[in-house]
Residue, then its C-alpha position, 0 to 999 in steps of 0.5 A: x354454313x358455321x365458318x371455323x376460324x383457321x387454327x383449325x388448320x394447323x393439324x392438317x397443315x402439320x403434315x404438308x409443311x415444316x412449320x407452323x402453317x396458321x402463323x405464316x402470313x399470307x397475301x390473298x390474290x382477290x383483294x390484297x389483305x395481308x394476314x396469318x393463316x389463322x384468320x381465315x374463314x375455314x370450312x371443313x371437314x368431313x372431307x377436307x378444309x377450304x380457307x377463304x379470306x377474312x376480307x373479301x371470302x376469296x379461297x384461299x387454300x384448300x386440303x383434301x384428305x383421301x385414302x391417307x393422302x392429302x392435296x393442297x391447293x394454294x392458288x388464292x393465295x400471291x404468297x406466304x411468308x414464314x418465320x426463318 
């Protein structure tokens, strides 16, 4: 399957957070790689979206929309850092 490149997350992710979620810089837990959300590997939808890291593929994060609702689900990731 074609990857997206993750800017394609910034909609979905507008509504989860208060800021700009593909600038936010994120630490993967598999390998370490440093790097804005918006270089993840994307895939997705039509049922939701799973960014995986541009270094090693590990997931990164995942958005599920159903029935106007939207889950996320960062466990690949050790931490995000946003601007203040």
């Amino acid at each position: 399957m074609k990857h997206l490149d993750g800017n394609v997350l910034a909609g979905p992710a507008a509504d989860l957070f208060a800021f700009e979620a593909t600038t936010a810089l994120g630490r993967c837990g598999a390998c370490g790689d440093v790097a804005a959300l918006a270089q993840a590997r994307v895939y997705g939808p039509p049922m939701g979206y799973v960014a995986r890291c541009r270094s090693c593929d590990s997931v990164l994060l995942v958005i599920v929309e159903h029935e106007g609702r939207a889950t996320l689900t960062m466990r690949g990731l050790r931490w995000v850092r946003v601007d203040a």
